[in-house]
N, CA, C and O atoms as a GROMACS GRO file, in nm:
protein
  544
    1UNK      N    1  -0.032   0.158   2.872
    1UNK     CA    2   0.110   0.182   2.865
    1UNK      C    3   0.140   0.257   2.735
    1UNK      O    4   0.076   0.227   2.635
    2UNK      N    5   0.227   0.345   2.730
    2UNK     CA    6   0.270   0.451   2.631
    2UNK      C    7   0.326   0.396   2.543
    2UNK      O    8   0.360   0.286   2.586
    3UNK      N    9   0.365   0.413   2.414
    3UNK     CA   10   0.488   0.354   2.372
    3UNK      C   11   0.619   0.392   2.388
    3UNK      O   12   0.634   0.513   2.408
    4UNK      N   13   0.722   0.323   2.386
    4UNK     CA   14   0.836   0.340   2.396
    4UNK      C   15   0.920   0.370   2.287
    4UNK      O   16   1.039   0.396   2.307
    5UNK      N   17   0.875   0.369   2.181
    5UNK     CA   18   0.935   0.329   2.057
    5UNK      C   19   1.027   0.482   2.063
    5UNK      O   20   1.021   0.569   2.149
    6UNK      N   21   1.118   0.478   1.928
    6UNK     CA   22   1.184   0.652   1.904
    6UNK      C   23   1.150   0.624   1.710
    6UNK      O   24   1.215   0.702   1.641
    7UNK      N   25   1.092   0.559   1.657
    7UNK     CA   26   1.112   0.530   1.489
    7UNK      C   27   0.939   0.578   1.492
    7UNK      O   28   0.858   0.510   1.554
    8UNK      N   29   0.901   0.695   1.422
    8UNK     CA   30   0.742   0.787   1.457
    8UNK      C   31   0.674   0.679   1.359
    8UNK      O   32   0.739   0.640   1.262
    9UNK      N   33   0.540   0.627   1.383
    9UNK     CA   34   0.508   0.581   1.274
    9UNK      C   35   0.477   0.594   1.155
    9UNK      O   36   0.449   0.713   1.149
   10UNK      N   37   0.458   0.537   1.021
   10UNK     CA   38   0.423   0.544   0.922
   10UNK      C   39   0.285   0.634   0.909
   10UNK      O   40   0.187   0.580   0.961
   11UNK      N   41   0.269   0.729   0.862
   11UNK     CA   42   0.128   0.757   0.854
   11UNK      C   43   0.066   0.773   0.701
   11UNK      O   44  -0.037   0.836   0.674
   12UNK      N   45   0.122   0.727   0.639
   12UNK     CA   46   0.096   0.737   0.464
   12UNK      C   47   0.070   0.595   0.406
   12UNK      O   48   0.097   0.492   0.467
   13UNK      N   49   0.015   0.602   0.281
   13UNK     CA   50   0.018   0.479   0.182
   13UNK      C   51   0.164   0.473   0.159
   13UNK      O   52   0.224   0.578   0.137
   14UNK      N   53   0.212   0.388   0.162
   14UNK     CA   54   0.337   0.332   0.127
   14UNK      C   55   0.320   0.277  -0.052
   14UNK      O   56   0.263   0.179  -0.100
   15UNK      N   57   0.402   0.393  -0.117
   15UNK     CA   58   0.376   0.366  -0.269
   15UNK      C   59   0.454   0.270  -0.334
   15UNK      O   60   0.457   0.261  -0.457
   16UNK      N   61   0.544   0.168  -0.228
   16UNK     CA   62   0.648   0.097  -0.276
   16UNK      C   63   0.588  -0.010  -0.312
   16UNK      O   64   0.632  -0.071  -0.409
   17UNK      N   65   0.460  -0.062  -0.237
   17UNK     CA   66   0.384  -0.186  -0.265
   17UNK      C   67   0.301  -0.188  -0.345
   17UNK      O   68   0.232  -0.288  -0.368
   18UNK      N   69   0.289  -0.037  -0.424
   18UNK     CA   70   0.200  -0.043  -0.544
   18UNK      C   71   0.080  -0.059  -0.492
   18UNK      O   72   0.052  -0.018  -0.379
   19UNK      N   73  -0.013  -0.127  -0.578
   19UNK     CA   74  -0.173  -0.128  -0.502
   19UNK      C   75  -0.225  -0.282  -0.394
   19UNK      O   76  -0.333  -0.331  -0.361
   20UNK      N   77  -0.074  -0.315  -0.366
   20UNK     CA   78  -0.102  -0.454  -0.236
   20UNK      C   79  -0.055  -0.415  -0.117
   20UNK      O   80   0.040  -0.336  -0.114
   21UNK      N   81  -0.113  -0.464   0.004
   21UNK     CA   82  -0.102  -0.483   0.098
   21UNK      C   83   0.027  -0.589   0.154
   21UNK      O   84   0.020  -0.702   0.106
   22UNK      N   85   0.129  -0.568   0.239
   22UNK     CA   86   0.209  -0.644   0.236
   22UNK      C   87   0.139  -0.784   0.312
   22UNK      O   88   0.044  -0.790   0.390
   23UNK      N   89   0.216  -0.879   0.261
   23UNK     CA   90   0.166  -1.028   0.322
   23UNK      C   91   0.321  -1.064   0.437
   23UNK      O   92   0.416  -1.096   0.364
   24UNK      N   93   0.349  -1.065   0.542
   24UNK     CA   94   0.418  -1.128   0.636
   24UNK      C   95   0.380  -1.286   0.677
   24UNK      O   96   0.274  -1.348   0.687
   25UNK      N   97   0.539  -1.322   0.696
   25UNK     CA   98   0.510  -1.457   0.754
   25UNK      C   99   0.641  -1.516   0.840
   25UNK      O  100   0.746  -1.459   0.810
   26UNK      N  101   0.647  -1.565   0.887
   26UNK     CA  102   0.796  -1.586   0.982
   26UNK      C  103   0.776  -1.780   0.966
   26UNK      O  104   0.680  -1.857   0.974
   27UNK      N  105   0.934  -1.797   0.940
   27UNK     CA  106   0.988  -1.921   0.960
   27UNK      C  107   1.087  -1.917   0.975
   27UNK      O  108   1.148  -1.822   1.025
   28UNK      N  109   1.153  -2.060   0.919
   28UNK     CA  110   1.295  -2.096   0.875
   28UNK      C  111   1.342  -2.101   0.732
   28UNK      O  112   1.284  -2.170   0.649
   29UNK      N  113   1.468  -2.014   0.699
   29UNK     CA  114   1.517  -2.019   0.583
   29UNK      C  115   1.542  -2.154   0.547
   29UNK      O  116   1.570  -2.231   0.639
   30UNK      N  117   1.537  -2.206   0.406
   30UNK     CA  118   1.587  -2.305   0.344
   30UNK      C  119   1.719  -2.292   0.308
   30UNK      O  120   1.792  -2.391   0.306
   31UNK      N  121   1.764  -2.169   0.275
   31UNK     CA  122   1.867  -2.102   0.171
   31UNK      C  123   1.938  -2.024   0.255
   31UNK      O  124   1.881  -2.002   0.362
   32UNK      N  125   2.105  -1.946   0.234
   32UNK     CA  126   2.156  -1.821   0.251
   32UNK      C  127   2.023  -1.746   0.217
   32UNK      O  128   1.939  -1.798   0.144
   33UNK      N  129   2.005  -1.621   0.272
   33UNK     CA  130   1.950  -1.486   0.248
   33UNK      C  131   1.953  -1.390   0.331
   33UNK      O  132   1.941  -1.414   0.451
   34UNK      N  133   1.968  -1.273   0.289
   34UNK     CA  134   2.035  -1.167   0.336
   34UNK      C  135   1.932  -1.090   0.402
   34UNK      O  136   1.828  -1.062   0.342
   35UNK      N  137   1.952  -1.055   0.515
   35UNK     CA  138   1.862  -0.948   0.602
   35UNK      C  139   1.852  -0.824   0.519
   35UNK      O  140   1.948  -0.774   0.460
   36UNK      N  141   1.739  -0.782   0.518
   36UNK     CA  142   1.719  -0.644   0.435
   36UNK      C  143   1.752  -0.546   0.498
   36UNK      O  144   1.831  -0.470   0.442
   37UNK      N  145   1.705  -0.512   0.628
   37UNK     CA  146   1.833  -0.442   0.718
   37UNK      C  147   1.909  -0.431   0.768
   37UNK      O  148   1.949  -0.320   0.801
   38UNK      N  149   1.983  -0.567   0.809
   38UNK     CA  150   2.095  -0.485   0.797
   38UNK      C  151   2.213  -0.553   0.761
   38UNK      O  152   2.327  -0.543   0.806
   39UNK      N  153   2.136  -0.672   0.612
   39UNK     CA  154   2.277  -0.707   0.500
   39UNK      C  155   2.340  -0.852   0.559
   39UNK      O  156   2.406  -0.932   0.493
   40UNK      N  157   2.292  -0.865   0.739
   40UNK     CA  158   2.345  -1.031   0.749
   40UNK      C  159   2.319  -1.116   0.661
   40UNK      O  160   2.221  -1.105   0.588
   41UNK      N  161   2.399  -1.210   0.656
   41UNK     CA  162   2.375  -1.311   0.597
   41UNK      C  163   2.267  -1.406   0.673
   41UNK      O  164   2.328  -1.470   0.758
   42UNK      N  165   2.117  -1.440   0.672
   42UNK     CA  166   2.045  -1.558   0.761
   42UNK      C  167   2.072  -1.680   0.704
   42UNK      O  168   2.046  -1.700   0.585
   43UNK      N  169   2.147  -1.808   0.812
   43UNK     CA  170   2.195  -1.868   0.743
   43UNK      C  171   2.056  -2.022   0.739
   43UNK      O  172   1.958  -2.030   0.813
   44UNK      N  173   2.100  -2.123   0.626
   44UNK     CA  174   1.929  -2.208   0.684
   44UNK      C  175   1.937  -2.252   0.773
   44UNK      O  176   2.046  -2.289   0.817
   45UNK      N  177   1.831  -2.266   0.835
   45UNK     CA  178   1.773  -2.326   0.945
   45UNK      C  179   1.743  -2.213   1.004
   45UNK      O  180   1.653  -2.232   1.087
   46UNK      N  181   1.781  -2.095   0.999
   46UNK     CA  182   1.763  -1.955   1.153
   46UNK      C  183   1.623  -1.929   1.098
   46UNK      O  184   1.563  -1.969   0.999
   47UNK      N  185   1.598  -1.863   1.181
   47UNK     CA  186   1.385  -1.824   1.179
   47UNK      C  187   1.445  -1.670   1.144
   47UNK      O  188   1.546  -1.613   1.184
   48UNK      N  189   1.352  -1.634   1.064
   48UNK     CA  190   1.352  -1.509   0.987
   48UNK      C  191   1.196  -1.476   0.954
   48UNK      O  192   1.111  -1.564   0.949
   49UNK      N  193   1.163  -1.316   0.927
   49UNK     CA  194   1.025  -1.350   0.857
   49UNK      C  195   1.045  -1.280   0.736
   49UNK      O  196   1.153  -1.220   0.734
   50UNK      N  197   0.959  -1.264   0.609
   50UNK     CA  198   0.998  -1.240   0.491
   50UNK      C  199   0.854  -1.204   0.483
   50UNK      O  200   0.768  -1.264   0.547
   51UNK      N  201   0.829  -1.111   0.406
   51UNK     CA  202   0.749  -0.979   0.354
   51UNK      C  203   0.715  -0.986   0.223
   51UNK      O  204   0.822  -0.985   0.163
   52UNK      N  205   0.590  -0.997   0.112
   52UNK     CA  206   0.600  -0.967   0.021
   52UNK      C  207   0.492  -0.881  -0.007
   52UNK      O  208   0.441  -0.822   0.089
   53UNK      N  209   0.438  -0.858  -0.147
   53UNK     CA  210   0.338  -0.803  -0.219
   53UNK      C  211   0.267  -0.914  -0.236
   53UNK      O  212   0.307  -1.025  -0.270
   54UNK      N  213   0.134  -0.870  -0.206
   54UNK     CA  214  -0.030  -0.971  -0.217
   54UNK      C  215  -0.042  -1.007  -0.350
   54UNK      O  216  -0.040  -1.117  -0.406
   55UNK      N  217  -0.058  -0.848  -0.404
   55UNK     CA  218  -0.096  -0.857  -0.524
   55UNK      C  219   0.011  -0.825  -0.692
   55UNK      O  220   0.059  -0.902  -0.776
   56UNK      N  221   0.011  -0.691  -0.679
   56UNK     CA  222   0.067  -0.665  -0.756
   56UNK      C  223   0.229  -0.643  -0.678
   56UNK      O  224   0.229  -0.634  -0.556
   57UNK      N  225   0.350  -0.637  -0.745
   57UNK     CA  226   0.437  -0.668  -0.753
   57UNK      C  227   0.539  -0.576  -0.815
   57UNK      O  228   0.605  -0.613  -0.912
   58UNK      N  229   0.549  -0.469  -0.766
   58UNK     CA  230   0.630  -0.348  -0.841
   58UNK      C  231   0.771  -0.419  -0.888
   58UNK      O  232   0.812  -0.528  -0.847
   59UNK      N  233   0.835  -0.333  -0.981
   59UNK     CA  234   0.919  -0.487  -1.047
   59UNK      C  235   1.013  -0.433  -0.969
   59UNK      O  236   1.068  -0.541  -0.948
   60UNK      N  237   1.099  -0.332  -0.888
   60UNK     CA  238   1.222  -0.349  -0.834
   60UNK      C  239   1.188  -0.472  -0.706
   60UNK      O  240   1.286  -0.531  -0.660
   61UNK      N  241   1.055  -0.504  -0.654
   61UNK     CA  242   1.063  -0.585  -0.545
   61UNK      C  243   0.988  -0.706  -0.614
   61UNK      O  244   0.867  -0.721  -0.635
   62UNK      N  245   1.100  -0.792  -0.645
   62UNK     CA  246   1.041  -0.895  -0.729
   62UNK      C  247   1.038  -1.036  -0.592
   62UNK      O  248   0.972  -1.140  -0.590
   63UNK      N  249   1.138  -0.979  -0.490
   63UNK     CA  250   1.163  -1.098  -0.372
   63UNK      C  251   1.103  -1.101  -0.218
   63UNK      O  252   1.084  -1.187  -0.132
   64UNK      N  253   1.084  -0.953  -0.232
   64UNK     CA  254   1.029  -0.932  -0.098
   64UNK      C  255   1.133  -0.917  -0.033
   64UNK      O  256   1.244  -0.944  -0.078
   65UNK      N  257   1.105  -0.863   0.105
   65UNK     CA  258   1.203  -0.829   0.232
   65UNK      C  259   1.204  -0.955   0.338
   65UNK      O  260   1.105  -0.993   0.400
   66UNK      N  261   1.314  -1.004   0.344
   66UNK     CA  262   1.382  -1.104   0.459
   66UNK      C  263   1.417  -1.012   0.602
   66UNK      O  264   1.499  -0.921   0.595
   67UNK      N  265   1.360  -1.040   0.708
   67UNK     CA  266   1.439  -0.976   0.847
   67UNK      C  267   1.501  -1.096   0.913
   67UNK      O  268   1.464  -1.208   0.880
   68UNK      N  269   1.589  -1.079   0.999
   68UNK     CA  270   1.664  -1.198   1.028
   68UNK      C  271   1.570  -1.127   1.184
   68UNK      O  272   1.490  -1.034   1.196
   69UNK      N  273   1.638  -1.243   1.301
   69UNK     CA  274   1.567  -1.211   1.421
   69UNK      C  275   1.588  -1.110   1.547
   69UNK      O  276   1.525  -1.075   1.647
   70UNK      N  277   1.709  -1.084   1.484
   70UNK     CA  278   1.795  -0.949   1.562
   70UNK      C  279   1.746  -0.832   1.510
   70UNK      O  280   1.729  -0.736   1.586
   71UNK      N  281   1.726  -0.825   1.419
   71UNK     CA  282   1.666  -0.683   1.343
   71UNK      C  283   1.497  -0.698   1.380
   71UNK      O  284   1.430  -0.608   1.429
   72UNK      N  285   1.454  -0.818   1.347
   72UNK     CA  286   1.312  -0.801   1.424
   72UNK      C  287   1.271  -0.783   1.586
   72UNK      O  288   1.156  -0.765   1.626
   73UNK      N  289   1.375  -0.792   1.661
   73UNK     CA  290   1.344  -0.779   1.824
   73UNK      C  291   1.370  -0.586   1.846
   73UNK      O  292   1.315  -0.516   1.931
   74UNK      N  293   1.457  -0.548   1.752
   74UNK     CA  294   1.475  -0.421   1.746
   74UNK      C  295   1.323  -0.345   1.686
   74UNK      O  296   1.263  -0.253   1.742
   75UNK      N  297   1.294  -0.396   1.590
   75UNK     CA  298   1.181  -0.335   1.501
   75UNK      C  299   1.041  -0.344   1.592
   75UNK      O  300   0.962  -0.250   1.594
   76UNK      N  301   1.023  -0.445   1.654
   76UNK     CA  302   0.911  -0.472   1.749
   76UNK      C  303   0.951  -0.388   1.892
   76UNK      O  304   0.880  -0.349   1.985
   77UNK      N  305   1.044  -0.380   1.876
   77UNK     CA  306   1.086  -0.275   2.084
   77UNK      C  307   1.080  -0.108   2.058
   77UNK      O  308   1.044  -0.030   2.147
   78UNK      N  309   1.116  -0.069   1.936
   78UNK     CA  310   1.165   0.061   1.894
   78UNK      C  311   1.102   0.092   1.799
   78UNK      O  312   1.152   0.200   1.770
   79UNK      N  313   1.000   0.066   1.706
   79UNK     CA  314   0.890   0.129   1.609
   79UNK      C  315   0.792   0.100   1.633
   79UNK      O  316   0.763  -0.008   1.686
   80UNK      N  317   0.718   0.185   1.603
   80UNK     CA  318   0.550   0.164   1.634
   80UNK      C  319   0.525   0.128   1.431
   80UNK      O  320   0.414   0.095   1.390
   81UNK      N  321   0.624   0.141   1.351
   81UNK     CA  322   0.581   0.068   1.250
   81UNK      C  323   0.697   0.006   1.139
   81UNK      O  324   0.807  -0.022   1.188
   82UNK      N  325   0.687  -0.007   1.061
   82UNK     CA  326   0.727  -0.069   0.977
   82UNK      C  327   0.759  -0.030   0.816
   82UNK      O  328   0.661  -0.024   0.742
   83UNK      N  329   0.893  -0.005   0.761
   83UNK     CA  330   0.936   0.047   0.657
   83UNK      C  331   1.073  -0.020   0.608
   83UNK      O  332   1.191   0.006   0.633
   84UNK      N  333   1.010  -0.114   0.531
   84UNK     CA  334   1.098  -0.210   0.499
   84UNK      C  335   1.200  -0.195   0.406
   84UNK      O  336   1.195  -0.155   0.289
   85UNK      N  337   1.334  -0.250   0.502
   85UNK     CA  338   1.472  -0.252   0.449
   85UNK      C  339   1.501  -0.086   0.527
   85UNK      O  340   1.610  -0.053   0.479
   86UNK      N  341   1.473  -0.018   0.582
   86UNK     CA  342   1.500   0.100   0.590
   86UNK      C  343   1.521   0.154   0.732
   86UNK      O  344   1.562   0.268   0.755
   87UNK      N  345   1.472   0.011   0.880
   87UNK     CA  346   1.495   0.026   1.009
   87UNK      C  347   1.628   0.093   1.071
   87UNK      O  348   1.615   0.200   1.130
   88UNK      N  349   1.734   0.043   1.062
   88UNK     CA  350   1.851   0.100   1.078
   88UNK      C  351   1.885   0.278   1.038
   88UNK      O  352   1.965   0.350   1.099
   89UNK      N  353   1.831   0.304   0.961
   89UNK     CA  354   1.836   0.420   0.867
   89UNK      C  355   1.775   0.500   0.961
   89UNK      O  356   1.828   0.562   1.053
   90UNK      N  357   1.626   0.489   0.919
   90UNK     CA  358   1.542   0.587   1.024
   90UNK      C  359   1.544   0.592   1.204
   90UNK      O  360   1.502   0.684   1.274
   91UNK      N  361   1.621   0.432   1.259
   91UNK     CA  362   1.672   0.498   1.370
   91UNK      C  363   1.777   0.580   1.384
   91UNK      O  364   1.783   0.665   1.473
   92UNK      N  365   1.889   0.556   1.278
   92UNK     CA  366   1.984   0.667   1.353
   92UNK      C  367   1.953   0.833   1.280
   92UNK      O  368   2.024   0.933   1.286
   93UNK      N  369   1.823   0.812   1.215
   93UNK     CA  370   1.779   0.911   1.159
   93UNK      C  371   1.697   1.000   1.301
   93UNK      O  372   1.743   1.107   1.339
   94UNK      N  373   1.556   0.928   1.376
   94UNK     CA  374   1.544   0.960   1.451
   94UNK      C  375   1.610   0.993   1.585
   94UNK      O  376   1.564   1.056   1.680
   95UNK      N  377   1.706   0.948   1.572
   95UNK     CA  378   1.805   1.022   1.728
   95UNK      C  379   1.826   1.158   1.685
   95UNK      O  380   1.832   1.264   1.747
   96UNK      N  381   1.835   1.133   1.584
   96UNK     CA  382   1.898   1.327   1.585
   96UNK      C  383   1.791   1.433   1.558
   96UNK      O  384   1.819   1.543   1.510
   97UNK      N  385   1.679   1.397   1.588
   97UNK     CA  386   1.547   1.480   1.574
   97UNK      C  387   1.481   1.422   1.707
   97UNK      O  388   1.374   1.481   1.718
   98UNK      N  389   1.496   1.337   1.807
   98UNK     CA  390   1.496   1.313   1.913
   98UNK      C  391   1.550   1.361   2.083
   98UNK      O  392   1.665   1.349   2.125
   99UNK      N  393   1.456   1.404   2.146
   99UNK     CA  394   1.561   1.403   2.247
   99UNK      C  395   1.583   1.301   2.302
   99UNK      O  396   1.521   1.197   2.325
  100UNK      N  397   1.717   1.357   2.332
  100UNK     CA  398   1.770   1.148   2.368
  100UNK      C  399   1.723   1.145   2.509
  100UNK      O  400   1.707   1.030   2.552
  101UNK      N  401   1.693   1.258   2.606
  101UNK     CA  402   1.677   1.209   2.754
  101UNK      C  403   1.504   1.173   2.754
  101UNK      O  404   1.445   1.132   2.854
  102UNK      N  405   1.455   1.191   2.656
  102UNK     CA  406   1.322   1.131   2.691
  102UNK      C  407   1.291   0.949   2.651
  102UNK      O  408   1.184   0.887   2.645
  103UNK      N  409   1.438   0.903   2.627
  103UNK     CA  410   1.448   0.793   2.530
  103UNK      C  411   1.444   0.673   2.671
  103UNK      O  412   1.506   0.704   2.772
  104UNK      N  413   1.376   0.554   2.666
  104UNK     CA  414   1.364   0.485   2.741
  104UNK      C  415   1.438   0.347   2.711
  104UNK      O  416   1.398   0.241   2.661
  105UNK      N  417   1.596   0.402   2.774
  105UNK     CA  418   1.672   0.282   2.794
  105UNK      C  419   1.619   0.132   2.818
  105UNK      O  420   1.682   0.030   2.792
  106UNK      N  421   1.522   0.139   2.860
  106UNK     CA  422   1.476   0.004   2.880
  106UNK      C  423   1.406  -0.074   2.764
  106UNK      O  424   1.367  -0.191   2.765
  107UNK      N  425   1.401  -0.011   2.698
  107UNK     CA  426   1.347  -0.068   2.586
  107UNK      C  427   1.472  -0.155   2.506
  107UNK      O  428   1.455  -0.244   2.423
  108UNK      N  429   1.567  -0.115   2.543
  108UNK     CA  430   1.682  -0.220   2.505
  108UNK      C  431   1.693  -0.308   2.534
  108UNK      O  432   1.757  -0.391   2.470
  109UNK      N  433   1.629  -0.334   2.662
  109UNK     CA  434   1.698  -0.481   2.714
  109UNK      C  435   1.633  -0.570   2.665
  109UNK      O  436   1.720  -0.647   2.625
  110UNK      N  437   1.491  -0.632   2.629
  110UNK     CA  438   1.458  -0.743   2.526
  110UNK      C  439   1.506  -0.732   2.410
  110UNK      O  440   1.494  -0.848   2.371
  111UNK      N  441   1.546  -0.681   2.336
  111UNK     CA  442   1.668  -0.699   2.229
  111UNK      C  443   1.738  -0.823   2.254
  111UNK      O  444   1.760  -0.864   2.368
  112UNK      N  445   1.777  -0.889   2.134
  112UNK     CA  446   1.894  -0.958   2.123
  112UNK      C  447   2.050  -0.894   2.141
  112UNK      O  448   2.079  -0.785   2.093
  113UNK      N  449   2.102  -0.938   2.181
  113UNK     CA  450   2.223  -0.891   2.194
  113UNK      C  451   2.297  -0.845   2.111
  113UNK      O  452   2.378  -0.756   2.136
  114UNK      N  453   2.275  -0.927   1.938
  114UNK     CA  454   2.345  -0.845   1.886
  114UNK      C  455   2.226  -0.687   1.787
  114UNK      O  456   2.269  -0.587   1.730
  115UNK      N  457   2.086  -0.732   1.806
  115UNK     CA  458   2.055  -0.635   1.803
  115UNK      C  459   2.046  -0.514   1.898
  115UNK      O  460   1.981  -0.417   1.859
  116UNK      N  461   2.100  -0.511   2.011
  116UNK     CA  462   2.133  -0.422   2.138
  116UNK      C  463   2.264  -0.385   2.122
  116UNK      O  464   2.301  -0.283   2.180
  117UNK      N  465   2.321  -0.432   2.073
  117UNK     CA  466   2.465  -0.385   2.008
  117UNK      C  467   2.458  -0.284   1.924
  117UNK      O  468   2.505  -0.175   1.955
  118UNK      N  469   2.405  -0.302   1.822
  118UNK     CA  470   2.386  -0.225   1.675
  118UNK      C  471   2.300  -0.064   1.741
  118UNK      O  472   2.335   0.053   1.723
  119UNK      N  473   2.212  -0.106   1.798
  119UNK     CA  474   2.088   0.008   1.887
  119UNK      C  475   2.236   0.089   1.974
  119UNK      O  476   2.250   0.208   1.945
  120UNK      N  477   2.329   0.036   2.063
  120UNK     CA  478   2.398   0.110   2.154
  120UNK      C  479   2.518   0.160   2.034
  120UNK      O  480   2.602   0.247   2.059
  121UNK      N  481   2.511   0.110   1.940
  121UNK     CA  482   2.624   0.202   1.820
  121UNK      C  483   2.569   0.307   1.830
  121UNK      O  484   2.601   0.400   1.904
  122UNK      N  485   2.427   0.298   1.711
  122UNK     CA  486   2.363   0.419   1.656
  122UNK      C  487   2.373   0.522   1.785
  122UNK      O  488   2.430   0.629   1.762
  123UNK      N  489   2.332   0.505   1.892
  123UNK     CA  490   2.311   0.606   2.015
  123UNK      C  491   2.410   0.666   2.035
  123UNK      O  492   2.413   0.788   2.049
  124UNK      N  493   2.533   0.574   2.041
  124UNK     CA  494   2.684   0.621   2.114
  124UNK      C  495   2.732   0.730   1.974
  124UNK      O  496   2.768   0.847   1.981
  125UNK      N  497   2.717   0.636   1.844
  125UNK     CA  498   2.754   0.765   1.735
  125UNK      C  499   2.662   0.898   1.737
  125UNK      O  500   2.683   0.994   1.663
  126UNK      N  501   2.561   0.892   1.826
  126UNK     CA  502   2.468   1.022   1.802
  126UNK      C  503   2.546   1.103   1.880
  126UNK      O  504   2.596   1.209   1.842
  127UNK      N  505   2.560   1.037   2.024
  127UNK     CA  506   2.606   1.111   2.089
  127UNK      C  507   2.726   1.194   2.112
  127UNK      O  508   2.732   1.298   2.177
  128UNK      N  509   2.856   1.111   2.028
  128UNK     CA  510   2.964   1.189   1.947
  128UNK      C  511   2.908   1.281   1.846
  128UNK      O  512   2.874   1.394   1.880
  129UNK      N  513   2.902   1.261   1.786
  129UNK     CA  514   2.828   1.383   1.675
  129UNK      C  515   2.788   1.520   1.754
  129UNK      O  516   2.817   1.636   1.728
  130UNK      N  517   2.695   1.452   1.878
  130UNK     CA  518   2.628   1.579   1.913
  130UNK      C  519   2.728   1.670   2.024
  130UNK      O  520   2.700   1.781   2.070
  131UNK      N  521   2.875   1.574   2.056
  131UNK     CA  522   2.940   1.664   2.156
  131UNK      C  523   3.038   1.746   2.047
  131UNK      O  524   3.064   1.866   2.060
  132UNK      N  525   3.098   1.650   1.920
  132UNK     CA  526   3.121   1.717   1.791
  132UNK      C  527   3.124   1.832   1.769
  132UNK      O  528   3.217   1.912   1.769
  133UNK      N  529   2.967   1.846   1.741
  133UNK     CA  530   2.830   2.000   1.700
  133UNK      C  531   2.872   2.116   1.804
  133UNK      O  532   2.882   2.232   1.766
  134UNK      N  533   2.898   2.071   1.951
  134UNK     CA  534   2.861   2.119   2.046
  134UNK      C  535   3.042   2.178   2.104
  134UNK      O  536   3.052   2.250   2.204
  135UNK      N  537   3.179   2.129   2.016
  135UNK     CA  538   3.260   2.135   2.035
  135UNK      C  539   3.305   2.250   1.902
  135UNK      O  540   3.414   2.305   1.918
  136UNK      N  541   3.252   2.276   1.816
  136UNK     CA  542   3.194   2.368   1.742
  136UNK      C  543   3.149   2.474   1.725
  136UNK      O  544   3.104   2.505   1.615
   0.00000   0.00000   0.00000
């Protein structure tokens, strides 16, 4: 099976992690903490997974990246990778270097709802934009 994704993958060293490999892990928050993409609040008890540096520890990322579970059902249906805090971005980045009719609606529907929400924004704003351009 092909992928479905529209977010191209990563094909570089990622220089943000310095010389570590990121460490992932998924649970439950203890605490408020904020989704890195896209700024919810995860409140405790919700399952989230959180991201850090192995080793070294570049000092702007002293906490690592929190995803709440709506942003992760998006990130797992629609990227073939991973660029943390930055999902939202590079999808509505990739629609517009995308053609949208090769885009496989179906990849929406395991989404969470309110991450299928956020996914049918970015699309619907592409698609204004592009009648916009095209009204132009």
């Amino acid at each position: 099976m092909e992928c479905g994704c529209l977010v191209d993958p990563y094909d570089g060293d990622c220089e943000s992690w310095g010389d570590a490999d990121p460490v992932e892990f998924e649970g439950v928050t203890l605490t408020q903490v904020r989704c890195s993409e896209c700024s919810r609040i995860i409140e405790p008890g919700e399952k989230m997974e959180h991201c850090y540096a192995a080793r070294f520890i570049p000092g702007w990322f002293k906490t690592g990246n929190t995803t709440c579970t709506d942003c992760l059902s998006a990130i797992h249906e629609l990227s073939c990778s991973r660029l943390y805090g930055n999902f939202w971005e590079n999808f509505d980045e990739a629609l517009g270097e995308f053609d949208i009719d090769l885009f496989s609606f179906a990849s929406l529907a395991p989404l969470t709802p309110r991450a299928r929400a956020m996914a049918c924004e970015c699309i619907e704003e592409h698609f204004e934009r592009q009648n916009d351009e095209e009204e132009n």
